[in-house]
C-alpha positions in Angstrom: 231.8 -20.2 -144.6 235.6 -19.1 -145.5 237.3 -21.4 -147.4 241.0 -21.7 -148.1 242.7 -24.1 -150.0 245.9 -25.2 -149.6 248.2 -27.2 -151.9 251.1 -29.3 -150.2 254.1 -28.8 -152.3 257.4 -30.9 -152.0 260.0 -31.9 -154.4 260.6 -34.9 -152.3 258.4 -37.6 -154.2 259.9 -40.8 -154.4 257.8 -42.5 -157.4 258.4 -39.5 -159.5 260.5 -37.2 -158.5 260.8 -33.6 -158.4 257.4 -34.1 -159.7 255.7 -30.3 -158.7 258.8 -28.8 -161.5 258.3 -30.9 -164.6 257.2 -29.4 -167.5 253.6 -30.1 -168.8 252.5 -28.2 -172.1 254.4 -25.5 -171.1 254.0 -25.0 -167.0 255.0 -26.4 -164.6 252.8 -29.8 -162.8 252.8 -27.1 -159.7 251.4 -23.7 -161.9 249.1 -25.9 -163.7 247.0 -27.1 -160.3 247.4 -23.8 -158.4 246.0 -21.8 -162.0 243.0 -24.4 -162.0 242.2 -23.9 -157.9 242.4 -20.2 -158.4 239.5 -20.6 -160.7 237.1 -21.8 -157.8 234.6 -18.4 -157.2 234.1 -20.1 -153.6 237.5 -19.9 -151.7 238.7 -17.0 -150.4 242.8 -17.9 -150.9 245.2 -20.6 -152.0 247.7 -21.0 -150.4 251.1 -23.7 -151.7 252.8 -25.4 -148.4 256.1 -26.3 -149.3 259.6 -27.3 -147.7 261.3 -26.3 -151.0 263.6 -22.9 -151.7 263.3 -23.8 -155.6 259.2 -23.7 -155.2 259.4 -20.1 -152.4 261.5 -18.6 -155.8 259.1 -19.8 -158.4 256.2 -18.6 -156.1 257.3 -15.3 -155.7 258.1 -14.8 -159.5 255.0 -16.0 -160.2 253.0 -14.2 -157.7 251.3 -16.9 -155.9 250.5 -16.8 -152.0 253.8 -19.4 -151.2 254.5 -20.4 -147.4 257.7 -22.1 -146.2 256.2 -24.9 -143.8 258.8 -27.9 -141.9 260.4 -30.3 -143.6 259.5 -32.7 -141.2 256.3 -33.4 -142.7 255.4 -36.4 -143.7 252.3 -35.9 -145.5 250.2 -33.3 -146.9 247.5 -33.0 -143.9 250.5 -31.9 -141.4 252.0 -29.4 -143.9 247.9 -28.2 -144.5 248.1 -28.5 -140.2 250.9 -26.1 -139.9 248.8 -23.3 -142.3 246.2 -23.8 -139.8 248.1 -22.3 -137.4 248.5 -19.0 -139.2 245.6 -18.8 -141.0 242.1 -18.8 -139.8 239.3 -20.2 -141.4 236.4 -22.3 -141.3 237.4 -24.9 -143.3 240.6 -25.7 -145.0 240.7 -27.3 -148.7 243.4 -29.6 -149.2 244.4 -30.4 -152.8 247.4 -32.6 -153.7 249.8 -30.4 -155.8 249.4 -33.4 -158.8 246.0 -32.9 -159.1 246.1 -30.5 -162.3 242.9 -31.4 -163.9 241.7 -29.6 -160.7 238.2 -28.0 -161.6 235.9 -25.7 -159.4 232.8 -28.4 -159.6 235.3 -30.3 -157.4 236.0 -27.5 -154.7 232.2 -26.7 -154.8 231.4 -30.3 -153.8 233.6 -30.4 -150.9 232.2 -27.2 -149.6 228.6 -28.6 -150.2 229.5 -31.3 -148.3 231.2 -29.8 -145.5 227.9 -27.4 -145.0 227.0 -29.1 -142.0 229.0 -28.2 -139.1 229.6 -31.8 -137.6 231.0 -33.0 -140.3 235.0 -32.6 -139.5 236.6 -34.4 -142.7 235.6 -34.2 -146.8 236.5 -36.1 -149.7 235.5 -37.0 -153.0 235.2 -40.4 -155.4 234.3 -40.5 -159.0 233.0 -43.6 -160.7 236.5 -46.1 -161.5 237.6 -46.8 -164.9 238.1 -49.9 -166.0 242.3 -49.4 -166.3 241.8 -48.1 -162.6 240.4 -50.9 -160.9 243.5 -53.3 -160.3 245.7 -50.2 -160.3 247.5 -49.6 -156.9 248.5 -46.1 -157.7 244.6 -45.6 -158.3 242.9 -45.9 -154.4 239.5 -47.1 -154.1 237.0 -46.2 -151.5 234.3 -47.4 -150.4 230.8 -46.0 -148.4 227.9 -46.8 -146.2 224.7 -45.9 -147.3 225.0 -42.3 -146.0 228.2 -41.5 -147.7 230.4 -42.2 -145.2 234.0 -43.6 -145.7 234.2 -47.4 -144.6 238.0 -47.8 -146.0 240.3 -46.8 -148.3 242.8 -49.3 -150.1 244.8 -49.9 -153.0 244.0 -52.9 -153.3 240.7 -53.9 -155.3 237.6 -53.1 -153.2 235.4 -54.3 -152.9 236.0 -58.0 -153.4 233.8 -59.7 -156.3 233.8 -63.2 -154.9 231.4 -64.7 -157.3 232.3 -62.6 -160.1 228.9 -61.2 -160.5 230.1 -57.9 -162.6 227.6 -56.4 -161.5 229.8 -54.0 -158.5 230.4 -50.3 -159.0 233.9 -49.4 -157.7 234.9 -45.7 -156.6 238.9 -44.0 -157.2 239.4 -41.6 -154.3 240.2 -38.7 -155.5 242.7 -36.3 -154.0 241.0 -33.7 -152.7 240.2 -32.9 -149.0 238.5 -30.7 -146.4 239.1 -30.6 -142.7 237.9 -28.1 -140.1 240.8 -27.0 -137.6 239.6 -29.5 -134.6 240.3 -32.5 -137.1 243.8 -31.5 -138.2 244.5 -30.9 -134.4 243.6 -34.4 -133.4 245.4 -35.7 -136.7 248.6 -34.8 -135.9 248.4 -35.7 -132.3 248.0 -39.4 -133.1 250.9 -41.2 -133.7 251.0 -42.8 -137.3 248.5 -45.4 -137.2 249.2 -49.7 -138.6 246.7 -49.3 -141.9 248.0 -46.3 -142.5 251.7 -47.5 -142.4 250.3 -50.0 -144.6 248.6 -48.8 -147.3 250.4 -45.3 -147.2 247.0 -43.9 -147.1 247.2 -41.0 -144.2 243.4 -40.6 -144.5 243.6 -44.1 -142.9 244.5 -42.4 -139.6 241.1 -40.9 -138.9 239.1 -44.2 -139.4 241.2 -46.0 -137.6 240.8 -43.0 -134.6 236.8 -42.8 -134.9 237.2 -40.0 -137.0 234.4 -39.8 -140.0 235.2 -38.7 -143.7 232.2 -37.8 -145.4 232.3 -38.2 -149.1 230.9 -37.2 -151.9 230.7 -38.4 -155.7 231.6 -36.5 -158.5 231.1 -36.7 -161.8 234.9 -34.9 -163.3 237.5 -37.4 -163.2 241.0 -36.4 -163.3 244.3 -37.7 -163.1 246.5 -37.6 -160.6 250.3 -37.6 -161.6 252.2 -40.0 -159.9 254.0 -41.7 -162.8 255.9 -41.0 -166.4 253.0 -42.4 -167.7 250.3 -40.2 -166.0 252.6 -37.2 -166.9 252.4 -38.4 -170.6 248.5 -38.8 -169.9 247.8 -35.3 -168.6 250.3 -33.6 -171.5 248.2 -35.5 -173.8 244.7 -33.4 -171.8 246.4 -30.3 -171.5 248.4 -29.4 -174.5 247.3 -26.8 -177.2 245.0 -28.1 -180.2 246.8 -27.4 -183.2 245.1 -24.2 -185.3 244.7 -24.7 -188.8 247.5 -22.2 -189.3 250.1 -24.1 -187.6 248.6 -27.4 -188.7 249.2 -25.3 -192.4 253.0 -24.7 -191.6 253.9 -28.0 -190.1 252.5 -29.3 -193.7 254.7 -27.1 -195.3 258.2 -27.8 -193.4 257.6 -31.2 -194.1 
């Protein structure tokens, strides 16, 4: 099976923006997810889809595989749509460009799941944590008993009428895969009412008949959507002190 993945890339955000350039421990939001998806032994490139002259100069500096795509896009499975075009392969890896606790047990498990050629759309869900629950920014999924999506929502899925506690709720995570057929049908649907709704694009293949198979993981991350989630991940990803420089911050004090 060849693999690519592809991380949508725009400065455009609206909760936080110019998101994919802030600084986190040092790098960029947008090196620190395409460093952790190059680790992945299973994908044979990455590619970043942007709509951004900023991100085309920092990927070239850097070296990455960089792709001007439309700006027209309005979500990351048309800009992963237009690398389809291009680029052949048998099944395209979609990870959101604020996804940079990114690890290749996630990119494996899509892959796994995707084995099966009639199964046209991938995600993942890992177990929710308690501060995710009632969080809108934190989607929740939930699945039939063979894994397949029944709906997506921001709100708190499913309901606990009686209170029972005794519910297990799942965060969507934001990693995809799609064969080529899918992301042709996608984009030739108009955008669909849940969709509009929820701002959930994945909403657009339920709503057509389209399946997403999902699987669980057990790596959480956190996807950066807010100061706070930026404050969260610098927190993850910054350098533990040595005892050397824990030994001169001592001694300037």
């Amino acid at each position: 099976m060849k693999a690519i993945a592809v991380i949508p890339a725009r400065l455009a955000s609206t909760r936080l923006p110019r998101k994919m350039l802030r600084m986190i421990a040092g790098r960029t939001l947008l090196e620190w997810v395409y460093q952790a998806v190059r680790q992945s032994p299973v994908l044979e490139d990455v590619i970043i889809a942007t709509d951004a002259d900023e991100i085309i100069n920092l990927g070239r500096k850097r070296g990455w595989n960089v792709r001007m795509t439309s700006d027209s896009h309005r979500n990351g499975t048309e800009r992963v749509h237009e690398i389809a075009q291009s680029v052949a392969a048998d099944v395209y890896v979609c990870v959101q460009g604020d996804e940079p606790l990114t690890r290749p047990e996630h990119i494996r498990a899509l892959l796994e799941l995707m084995a099966p050629e009639h199964v046209q759309v991938g995600t993942l869900k890992v177990i929710a944590r308690e501060s995710d629950i009632h969080n809108p920014n934190a989607v929740k999924v939930v699945t039939d008993n063979t894994g397949r999506a029944l709906y997506f929502s921001r709100a708190t899925i499913p309901f606990d009428r009686d209170q029972s506690g005794t519910l297990t709720y799942y965060k969507h995570m934001g990693f995809y895969a799609y064969r080529k057929a899918s992301l042709d049908r996608f984009v030739s649907w108009p955008e669909s009412p849940l969709e509009s709704s929820e701002r959930l694009e994945q909403l657009r293949f339920l709503e057509n008949g389209i399946a997403i198979h999902v699987a669980e993981t057990e790596y959480d991350t956190v996807g950066v959507d807010t100061e706070e989630d930026l404050k969260r991940v610098e927190d993850i990803l910054k350098p533990i002190p040595t005892t050397e420089t824990q030994s001169h911050k001592g001694s300037s004090l």
